[in-house]
N, C-alpha and C positions, 0 to 999 in steps of 0.2 A: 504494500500500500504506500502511494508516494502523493506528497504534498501536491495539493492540487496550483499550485502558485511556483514553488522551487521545483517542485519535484524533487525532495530528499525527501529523505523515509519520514513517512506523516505518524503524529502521534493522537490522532484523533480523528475518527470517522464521523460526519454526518448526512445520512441518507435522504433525510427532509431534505437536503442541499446539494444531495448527487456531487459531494464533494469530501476529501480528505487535505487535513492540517499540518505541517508543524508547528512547531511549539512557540516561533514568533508570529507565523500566519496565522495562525488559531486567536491568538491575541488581536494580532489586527483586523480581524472578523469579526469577532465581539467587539473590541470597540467600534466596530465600522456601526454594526448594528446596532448601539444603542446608542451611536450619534445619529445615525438615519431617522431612529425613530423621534428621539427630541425633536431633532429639525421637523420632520416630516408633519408630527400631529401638532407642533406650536408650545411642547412643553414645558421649554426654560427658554429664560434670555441670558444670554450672556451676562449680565449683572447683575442674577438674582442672586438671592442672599438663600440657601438651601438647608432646611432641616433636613437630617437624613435617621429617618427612624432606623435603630438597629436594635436586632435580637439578638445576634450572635452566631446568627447563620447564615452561611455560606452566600445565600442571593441579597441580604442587607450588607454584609462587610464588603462583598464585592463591588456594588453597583456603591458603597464609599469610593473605594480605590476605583472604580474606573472614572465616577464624577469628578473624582479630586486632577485623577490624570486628565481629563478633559479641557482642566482647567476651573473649573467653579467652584464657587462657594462655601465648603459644606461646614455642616458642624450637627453630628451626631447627637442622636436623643437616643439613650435607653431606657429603657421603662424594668424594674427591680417588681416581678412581680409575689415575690415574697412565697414562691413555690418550694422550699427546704432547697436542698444541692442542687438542685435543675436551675433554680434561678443565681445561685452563688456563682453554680458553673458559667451559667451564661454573660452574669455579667463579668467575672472575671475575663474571659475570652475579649467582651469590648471592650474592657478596659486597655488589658494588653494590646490590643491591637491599635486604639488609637495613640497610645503613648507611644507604641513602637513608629508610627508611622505621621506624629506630631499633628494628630488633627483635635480639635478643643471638642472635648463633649458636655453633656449635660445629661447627668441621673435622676429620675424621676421614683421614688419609693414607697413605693402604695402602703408598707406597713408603718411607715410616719404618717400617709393621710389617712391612716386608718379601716383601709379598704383590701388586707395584703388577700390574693383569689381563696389558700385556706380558708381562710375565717368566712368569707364568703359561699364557700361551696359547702359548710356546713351548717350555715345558716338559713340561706337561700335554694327553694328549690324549684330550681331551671336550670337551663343546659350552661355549667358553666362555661365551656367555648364563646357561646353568643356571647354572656355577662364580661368574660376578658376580654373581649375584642372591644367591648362598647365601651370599656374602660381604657383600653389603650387609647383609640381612636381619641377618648376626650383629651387626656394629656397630652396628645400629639399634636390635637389642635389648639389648646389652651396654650401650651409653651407656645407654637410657632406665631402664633396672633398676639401673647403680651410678649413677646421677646424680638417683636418684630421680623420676621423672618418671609421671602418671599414667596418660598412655595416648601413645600413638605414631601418627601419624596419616599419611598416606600419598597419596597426588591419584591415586589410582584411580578412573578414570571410569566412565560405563556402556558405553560402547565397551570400556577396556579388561576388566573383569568379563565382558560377555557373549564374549568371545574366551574368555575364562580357560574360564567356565561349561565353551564349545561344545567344548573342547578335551579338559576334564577326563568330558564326557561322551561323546566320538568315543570316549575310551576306558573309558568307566564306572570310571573310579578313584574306587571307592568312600569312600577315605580323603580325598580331595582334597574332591570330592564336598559328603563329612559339615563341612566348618567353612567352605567358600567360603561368604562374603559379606562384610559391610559390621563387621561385629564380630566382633572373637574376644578375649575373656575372658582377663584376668590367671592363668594358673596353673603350677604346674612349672617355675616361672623364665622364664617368657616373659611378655613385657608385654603389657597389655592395645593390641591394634591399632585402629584404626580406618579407613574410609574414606569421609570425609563427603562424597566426590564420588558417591557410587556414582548418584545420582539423575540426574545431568546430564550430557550426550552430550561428546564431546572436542571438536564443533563448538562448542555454549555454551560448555562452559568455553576455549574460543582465546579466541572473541569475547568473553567480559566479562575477560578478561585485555586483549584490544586496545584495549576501550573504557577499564578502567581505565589506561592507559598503563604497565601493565607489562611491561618491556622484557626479553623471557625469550632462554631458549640453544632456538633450532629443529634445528640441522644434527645426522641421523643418529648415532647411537655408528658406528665405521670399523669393528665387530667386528660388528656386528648385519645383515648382508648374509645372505639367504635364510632367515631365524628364519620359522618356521612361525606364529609369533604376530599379525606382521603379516599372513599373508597367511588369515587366520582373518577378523583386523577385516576388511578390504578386502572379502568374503563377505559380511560383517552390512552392510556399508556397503551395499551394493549393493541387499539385502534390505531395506533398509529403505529408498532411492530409491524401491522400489517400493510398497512397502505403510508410510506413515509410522508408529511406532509400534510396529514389531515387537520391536525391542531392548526399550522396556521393558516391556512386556509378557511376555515371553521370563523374560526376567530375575524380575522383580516375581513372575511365576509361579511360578518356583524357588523364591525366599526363603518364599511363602507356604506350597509344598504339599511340594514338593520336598526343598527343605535341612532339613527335619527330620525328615522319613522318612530319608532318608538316616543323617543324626545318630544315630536313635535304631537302626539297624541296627550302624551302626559302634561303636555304646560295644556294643550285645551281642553282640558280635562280638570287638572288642577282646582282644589277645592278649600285648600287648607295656608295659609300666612306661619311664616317662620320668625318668631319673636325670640324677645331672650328669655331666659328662666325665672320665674320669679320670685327664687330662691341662690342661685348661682351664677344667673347671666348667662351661661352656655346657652349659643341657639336651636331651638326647639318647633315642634308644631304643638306641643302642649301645654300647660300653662307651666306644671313643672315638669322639668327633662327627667327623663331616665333614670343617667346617674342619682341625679339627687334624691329618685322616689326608691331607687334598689341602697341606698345609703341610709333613708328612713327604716326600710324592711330589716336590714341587717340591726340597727340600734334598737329595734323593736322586739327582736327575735332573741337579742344576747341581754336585753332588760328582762325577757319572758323566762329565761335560762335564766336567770341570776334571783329573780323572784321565786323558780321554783326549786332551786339548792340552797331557801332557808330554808 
């Protein structure tokens, strides 16, 4: 197998691409494509000021080091979700890697705001995936809007986006639908997002993490055992073993034809005003948001435990 660019012995195959890498062309392909796709859908400007959420895996530490090599702004957000060694581990891995690599972060620690996912997943009962995600999300966009930041970037891949896609259309959520993809626009107090991975599969983005020797957190969240989300990818995975090419195409087709029919169905449609909270300010369609009603449940629930261990 030889590089499809030098033609010296390729260290990576991709059939979606009827093409084979080495180990510098492999790099200059992933970065091709995740400048392509910036350029392409309007995602950054050269002088935006970038939070980069990171987990400690592999498509968030990567899509650092390739924004940073691009040239942009960043400055890493971790969120400390207070899960015993899963989160010690994880945040260690960020830490180390930004001081290795001199980028400024910001930690965020849900057991100082009093929310660590434990304490919440024994209190609260619903699916704690949804409850972390809608916790992350708020921190991600609270830092990035008081700390002034221009857009909020996130290593969402093409794996995981066509999960999202196939999921949000098993059940035609219209609402979901109408704003999935790779950009969504500063307004109503929400920060402008972004997903400059969206062009490239979670296999490339491992491998040019491996290749650049970044040394990321692999092992499972200990809470995410039977999430229907995985087992979505594992389906496209499979679908695409057989026919190379299916994800993006899949995908690429929504953004083109799809996500704006959608779009333009749901603003005429649209029935609901996004205000702030009238508890916390985060914006919301409710009078109070989420957060702060799942933050009532938990104080209520360990008042009900503490009244009943006298």
């Amino acid at each position: 197998m030889k590089c499809k660019v030098c033609k010296e012995k390729a260290v990576v195959s991709l059939p979606s691409h009827n093409a084979a890498f080495c180990k510098e062309h492999f790099n200059n392909f992933f970065m091709r494509q995740v400048a392509q796709g910036i350029k392409n859908r309007n995602l950054l400007e050269p002088d935006d000021k970038v939070l980069v959420a990171l987990s400690g895996g592999k498509d968030s530490l990567g899509l650092m080091y390739a924004l940073s090599e691009l040239g942009y702004d960043v400055t890493g957000l971790h969120i400390d979700l207070g899960i015993y060694e899963s989160s010690i581990k994880a945040r260690a891995v960020v830490e180390g890697f930004c001081k290795d690599k001199g980028y400024p972060l910001r930690v965020v620690e849900l057991e100082k705001e009093g929310v660590p996912m434990p304490l919440i997943k024994k209190h609260i009962r619903r699916p704690i995936c949804a409850i972390c995600g809608k916790f992350k999300r708020h921190y991600f966009n609270k830092v990035a809007i008081e700390e002034g930041y221009t857009a909020l970037a996130t290593g969402h891949n093409l794996d995981d986006e066509v999960a999202r896609l196939f999921a949000n259309t098993l059940r035609w959520d219209q609402g979901y639908l109408s704003d999935q993809g790779p950009v969504l626009p500063a307004e109503n107090g929400f920060a402008k997002k972004v997903k400059p991975l969206f062009r490239v599969t979670e296999y490339e983005s491992a491998i040019f993490s491996f290749l650049a020797d970044i040394p990321y957190h692999h092992l499972p969240c200990p809470f995410s055992s039977g999430a229907s989300f995985t087992g979505h990818k594992k389906l496209w995975r499979d679908m695409e073993l057989r026919s190379p090419g299916t994800k993006r195409a899949f995908y690429k087709g929504f953004l083109d034809r799809g996500q704006p029919a959608f779009a333009a169905l749901e603003k005429e449609e649209k029935d609901y005003e996004i205000n702030p909270c009238t508890e916390c300010g985060y914006p919301t369609s409710a009078g109070v948001c989420s957060i702060c009603r799942i933050k009532r449940q938990l104080q209520e629930s360990i008042e009900q435990e503490s009244q009943g261990e006298k």
